[in-house]
ZAMARGU-4260 file (C-alpha; in steps of 0.2 Angstrom, whole numbers, plus 5000, padded with zeros to 4 digits):
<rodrens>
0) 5063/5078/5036 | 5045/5078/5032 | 5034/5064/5031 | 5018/5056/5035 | 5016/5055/5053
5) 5014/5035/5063 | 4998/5032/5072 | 4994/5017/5083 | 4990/5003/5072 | 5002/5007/5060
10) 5014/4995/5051 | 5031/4998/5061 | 5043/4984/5059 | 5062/4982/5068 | 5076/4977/5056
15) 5072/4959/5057 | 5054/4959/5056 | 5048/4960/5072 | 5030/4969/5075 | 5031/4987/5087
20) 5019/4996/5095 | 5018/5010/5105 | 5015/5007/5124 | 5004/5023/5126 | 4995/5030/5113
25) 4992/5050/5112 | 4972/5052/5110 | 4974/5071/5108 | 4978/5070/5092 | 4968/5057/5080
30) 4976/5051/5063 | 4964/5042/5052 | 4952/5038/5066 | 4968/5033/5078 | 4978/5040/5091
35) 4995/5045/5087 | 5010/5041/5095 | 5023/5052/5104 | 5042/5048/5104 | 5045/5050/5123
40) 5032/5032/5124 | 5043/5016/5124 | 5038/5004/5108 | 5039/4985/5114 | 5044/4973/5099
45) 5035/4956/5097 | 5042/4943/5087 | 5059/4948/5083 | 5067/4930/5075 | 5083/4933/5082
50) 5088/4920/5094 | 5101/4920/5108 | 5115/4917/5108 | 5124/4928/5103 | 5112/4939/5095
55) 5099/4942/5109 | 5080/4949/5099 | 5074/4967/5100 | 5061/4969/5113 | 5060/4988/5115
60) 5064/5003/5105 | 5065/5022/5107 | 5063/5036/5095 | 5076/5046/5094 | 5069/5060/5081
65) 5054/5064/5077 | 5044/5081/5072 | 5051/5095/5074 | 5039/5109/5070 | 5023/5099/5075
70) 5020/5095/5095 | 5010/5088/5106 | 5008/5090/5125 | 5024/5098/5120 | 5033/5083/5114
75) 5038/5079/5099 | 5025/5067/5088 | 5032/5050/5079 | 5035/5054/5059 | 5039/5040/5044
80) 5055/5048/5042 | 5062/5049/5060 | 5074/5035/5070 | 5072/5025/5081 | 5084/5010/5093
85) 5079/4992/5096 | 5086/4989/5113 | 5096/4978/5115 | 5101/4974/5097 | 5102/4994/5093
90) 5093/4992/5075 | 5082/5004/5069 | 5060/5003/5067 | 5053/5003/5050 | 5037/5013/5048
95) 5033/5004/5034 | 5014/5006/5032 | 5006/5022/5040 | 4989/5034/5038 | 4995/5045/5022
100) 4982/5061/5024 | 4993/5070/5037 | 5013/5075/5033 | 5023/5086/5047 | 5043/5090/5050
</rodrens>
């Protein structure tokens, strides 16, 4: 599905309103003036309000989809409309505020 594609600095939230960002950011292609993110790199979660027990927070995440006709390095880049799972709690990311000038499938 196309949709705007996620750079670092982006607004990217888990299901519980926890803050994510990418653990590498993928300087070789610039979005807005900021590096852009490829789903192969971990995001860590900070401030996930859930609290053990039983529910333990979201500390990580994966992307599971991302672009599919736009790469980088040959990988896949993060887009507004892909997945992604919180590990442990296996919620999704929220893109919810990202650059708007650059769209890809």
């Amino acid at each position: 599905m196309p949709g705007p594609l996620v750079q670092v600095g982006a607004t990217v939230l888990c299901s519980h309103g926890g803050q994510a960002t990418p653990t590498a950011p993928n300087p070789r292609v610039m979005l807005s003036g900021a590096p852009s993110c490829l789903i192969s790199v971990p995001w860590v979660v900070a401030g996930c309000p859930l609290v053990p027990p039983p529910i333990p927070p979201c500390v990580t995440a994966q992307w599971v989809t991302g672009t599919t006709r736009v790469f980088s390095q040959g990988q896949p880049l993060v887009v507004q409309s892909g997945q992604a799972v919180c590990i442990p709690t296996g919620t999704p990311l929220m893109p919810l505020v990202t650059q708007v000038r650059v769209m890809a499938t």
